[in-house]
N, C-alpha and C positions, 0 to 999 in steps of 0.2 A: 973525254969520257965524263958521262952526266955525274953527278956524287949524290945521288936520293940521300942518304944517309946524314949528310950537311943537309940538305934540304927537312927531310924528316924531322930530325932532332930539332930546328930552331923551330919548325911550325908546331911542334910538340910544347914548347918553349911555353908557347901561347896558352896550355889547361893551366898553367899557376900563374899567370900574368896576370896583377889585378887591373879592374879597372880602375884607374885614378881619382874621377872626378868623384866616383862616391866613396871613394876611400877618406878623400879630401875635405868631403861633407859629413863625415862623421861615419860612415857604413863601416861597421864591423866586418872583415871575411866577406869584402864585396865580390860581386861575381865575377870572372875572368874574363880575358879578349876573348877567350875558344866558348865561354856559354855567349859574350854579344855576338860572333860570328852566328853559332846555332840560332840566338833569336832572330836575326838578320834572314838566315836562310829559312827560316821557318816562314817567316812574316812575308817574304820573297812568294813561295810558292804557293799558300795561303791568297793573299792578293794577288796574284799573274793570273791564277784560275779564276778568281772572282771577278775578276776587271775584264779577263779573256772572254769570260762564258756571260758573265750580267750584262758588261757595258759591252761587249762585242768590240772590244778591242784586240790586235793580233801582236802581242807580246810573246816573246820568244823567252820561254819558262825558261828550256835549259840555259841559253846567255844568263838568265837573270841568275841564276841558281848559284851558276859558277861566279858569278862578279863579286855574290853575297858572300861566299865561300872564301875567294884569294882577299878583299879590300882592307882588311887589316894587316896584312902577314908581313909587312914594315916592321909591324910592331914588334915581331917575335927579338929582331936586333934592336932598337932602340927604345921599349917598353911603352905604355902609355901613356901619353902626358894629359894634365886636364885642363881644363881651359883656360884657370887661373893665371898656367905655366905658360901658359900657347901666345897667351896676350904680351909676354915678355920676350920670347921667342921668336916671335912669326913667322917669316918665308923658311926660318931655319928647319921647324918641325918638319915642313911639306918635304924641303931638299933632302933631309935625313930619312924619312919614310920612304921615298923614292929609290934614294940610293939602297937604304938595307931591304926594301923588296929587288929594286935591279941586281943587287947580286945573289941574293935566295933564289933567284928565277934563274942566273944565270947555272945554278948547279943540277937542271932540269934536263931531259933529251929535248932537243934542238925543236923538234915540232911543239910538243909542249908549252915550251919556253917564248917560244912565238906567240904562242895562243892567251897563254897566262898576263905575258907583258900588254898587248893588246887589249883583254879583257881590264887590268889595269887603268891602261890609258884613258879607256872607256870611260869607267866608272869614274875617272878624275876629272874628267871634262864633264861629266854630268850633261850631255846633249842631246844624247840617243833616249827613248823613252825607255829602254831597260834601263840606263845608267839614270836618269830621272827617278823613275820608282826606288832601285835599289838603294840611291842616294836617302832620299825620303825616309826607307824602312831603316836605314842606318839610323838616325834619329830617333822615329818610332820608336824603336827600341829600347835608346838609351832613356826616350818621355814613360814607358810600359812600364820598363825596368823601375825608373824610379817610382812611379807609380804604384807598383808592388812592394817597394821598401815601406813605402808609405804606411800601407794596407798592413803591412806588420811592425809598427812603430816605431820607424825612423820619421826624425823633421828634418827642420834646417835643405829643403832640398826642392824648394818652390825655384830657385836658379833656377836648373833646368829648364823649368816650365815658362820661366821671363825671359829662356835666351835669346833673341833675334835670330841667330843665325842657326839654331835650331830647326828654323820653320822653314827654312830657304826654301829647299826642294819640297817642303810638308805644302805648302802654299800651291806648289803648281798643280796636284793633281786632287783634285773635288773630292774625291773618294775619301784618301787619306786624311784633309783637310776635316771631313765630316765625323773617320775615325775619331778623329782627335780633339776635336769638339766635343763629342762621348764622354771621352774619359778625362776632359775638363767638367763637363758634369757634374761625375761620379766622385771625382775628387771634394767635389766642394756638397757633397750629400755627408 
């Protein structure tokens, strides 16, 4: 019998979960995994439509929507780590995020849980062009986010914007690429 209740509660976990890395750079009452989830999915639906309807590309919104939706939910058991931590860590972080999303998913109904684990998979292999985009805006996000610290007087948080492995996915799609050349810009106005 599926247990939503274990399920619920740890994804709930997630509204007070800070995020790390701008914790780590100095951000006061940094935003949470559940506000990066929502920019994720924002950024998600916002782009799918634009890339779908301008570039006439045929990206599958809802896949993207949901991938944006579950890609953190690791986190709700193992909390955020920031990259400082990650550089010490390594394969550890991935195998722990895996494992505490494979048993969150496991307290799912059985179709779900099928669907979730998969959408998962997906988004980790970063191969499919929803899991490409979504990867990307996963980024995005954290470049926007900091970005707007920025804009209300935080420093110390040009990392972000020098990380290499930031841009991994930013790099494959023109679009995103060009976002983000924008708001290097703006930054430097």
């Amino acid at each position: 019998m599926p247990d939503l209740f274990y399920f619920l509660e740890n994804v709930y976990r997630l509204k007070r979960t800070p995020r790390a890395g701008f914790w780590y750079y100095g951000v006061r009452d940094p935003e949470t995994v559940a506000d990066h989830i929502f920019g994720v999915a924002i950024l998600t639906y916002v782009f799918c439509h634009h890339l779908n309807s301008e570039q006439k590309m045929e990206l599958n919104i809802e896949k993207a929507l949901k991938m944006a939706i579950i890609h953190e939910l690791g986190e709700a058991l193992i909390g955020d780590l920031h990259l400082e931590s990650r550089k010490y860590l390594g394969k550890c972080v991935e195998e722990g995020e895996r494992k505490a999303f494979s048993e969150m998913a496991e307290s799912l109904p059985e179709n779900l849980k099928e669907e979730v684990k998969n959408l998962y998979e997906e988004f980790e292999k970063g191969e499919t062009p929803e899991a490409m985009l979504v990867r990307s805006l996963d980024k995005v996000d954290l470049l926007l986010q900091a970005y707007v610290y920025e804009k209300s007087g935080y420093r110390n948080l040009d990392k972000f914007f020098g990380e290499k492995k930031n841009f991994e996915f930013i790099e494959r799609i023109p679009q995103i690429r060009e976002f983000i050349a924008e708001m290097k810009n703006r930054r430097e106005k």
